[in-house]
N, C-alpha and C positions, 0 to 999 in steps of 0.2 A: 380641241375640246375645252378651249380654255381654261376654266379657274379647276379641273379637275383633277382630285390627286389621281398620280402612276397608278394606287392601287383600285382607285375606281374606272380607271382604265380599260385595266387589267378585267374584272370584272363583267365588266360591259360587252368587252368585245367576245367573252366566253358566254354571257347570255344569249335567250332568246331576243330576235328583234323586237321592238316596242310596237306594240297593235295602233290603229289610225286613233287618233287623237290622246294616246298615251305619253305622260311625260317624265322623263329620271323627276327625282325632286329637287334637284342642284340644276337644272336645267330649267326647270318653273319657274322657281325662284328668281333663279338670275333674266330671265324673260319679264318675272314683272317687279324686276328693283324689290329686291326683300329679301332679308336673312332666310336663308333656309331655315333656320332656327322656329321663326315665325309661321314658315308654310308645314312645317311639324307639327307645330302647337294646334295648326287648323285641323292638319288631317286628325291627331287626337282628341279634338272637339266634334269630328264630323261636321266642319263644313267643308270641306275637303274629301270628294271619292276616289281613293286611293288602295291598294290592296301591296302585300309585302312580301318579296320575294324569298327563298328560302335559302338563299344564297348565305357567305358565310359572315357578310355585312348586312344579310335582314334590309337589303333595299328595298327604299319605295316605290311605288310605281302611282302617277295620279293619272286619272281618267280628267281630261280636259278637253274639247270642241271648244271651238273658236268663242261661241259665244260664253260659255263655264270662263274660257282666260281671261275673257273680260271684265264678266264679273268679279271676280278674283281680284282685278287690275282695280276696279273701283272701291271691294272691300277692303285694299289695303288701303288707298287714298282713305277712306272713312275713316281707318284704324289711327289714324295720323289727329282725328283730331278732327276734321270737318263735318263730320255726323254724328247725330247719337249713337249709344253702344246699341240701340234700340235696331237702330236699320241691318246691321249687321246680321239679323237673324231673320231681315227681310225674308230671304230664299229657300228659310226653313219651311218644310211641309209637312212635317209629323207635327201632329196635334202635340200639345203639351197634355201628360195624364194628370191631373190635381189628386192629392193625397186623400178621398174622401173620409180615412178613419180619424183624421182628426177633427176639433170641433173647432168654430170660429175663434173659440179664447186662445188657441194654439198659436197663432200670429201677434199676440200682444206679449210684450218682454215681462220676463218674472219678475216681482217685486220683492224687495230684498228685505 
């Protein structure tokens, strides 16, 4: 299991099996060269489909198919610097909701 602590071992092998295209998140990670640290950060942003076990470590569990790892594999190369922070939010599909109760003056910094 490689880079795996004893106690997520431990763990794993007392879980349920991982469903077709389900990934630990130390296993993701290490699949596409990136801190697990970073692939946390995603799933707390939502771009990342992941769901969390109730286990005594609150494991992750990410929903990935071949094509998601890929993606994934290219949003980190972006992350690095080769893209705008813009693209990275390519794959989003929720609309953005705009705050309609405020007015246009609300975007200009107060004067002092």
């Amino acid at each position: 299991m490689g880079c795996v602590s004893q106690q997520e071992q431990a763990l794993r092998r007392g879980a349920a099996q991982l469903g077709r295209h389900e990934w630990w998140l130390t296993d993701l990670a290490r699949e596409l060269g990136m801190p697990r640290v970073t692939l946390f950060g995603w799933i707390k942003r939502g771009w990342v489909t992941a769901h969390q076990l109730t286990d005594r470590r609150r494991s992750w569990i990410i929903h990935a198919d071949p094509a998601e790892v890929e993606r994934l594999r290219r949003l980190h190369q972006q992350s690095r610097g080769h893209q705008p922070l813009q693209a990275w939010l390519d794959h989003q599909q929720a609309a953005i909701i705009r705050n309609k109760k405020g007015s246009p003056d609300d975007d200009v910094e107060p004067h002092v």
